[in-house]
N, C-alpha and C positions, 0 to 999 in steps of 0.2 A: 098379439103374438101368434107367431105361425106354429104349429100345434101337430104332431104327428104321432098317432096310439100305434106301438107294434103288438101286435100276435103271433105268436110262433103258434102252429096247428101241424095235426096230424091224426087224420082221420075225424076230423070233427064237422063235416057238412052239415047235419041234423043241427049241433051248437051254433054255428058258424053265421046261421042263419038269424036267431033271435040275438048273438053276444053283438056281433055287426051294429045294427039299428041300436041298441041300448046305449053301446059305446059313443056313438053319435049324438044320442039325446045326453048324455052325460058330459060329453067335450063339444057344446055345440061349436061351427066351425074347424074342428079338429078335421086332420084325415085320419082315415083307419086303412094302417096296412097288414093284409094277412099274410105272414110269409110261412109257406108250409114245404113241409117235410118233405124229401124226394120219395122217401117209403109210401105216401099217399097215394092211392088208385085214381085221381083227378076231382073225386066230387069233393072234396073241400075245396078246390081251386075255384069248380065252377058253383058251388053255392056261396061262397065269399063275394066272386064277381056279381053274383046276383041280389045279393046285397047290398051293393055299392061299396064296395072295398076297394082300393087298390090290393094286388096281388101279385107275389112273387112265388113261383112253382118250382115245384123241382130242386130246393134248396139243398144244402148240407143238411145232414143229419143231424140230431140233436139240439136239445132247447138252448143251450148256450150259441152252439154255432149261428142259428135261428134269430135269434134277441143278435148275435154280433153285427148280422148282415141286415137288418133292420133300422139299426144304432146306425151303423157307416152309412147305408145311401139316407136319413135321413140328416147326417148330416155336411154329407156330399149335395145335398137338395138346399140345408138354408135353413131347417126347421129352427124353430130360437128352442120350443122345448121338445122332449121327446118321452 
C-alpha cells in the first residue's frame, strides 16, 4: 500500500525535526508530508526538508484548511491510505 502521513505545522522546526524520523520508523515506507502554515517564518519548512519530508509552504491558514490540502494532493498523487 502506498502510504502518505500528513502534518499540518506551524512554527514547529525544533518538533518537526524529531516527529519527521519517528513518523518514518513508525510507517516504514510511508511518505511524510509536512504542510505548514503561511503564518510560519520558513524554519519549519526548512527543518522538515531536512528531515526528509516532503513539504508544502506557505499553505492556508488553519489545521483544517492544512489536513484538507494534504487529504487532496494525496489523493490527487494515488496514495491507497492516507
Amino acid at each position: 500500500m502506498h502510504t502518505l502521513v500528513v502534518m499540518p505545522a506551524l512554527f514547529e522546526a525544533e518538533n518537526v525535526k524529531d516527529v519527521v524520523p519517528r513518523a518514518k520508523r513508525a510507517a516504514p515506507g510511508a511518505d511524510v508530508m509536512v504542510v505548514v502554515d503561511r503564518r510560519d517564518d520558513g524554519s519549519t519548512c526548512d527543518a522538515a526538508k531536512e528531515a526528509g519530508a516532503r513539504v508544502a509552504c506557505g499553505m492556508a491558514q488553519r489545521l483544517g484548511a492544512l489536513l484538507r490540502y494534504g487529504i487532496a494532493r494525496g489523493l490527487e498523487e494515488g496514495y491507497d491510505v492516507i
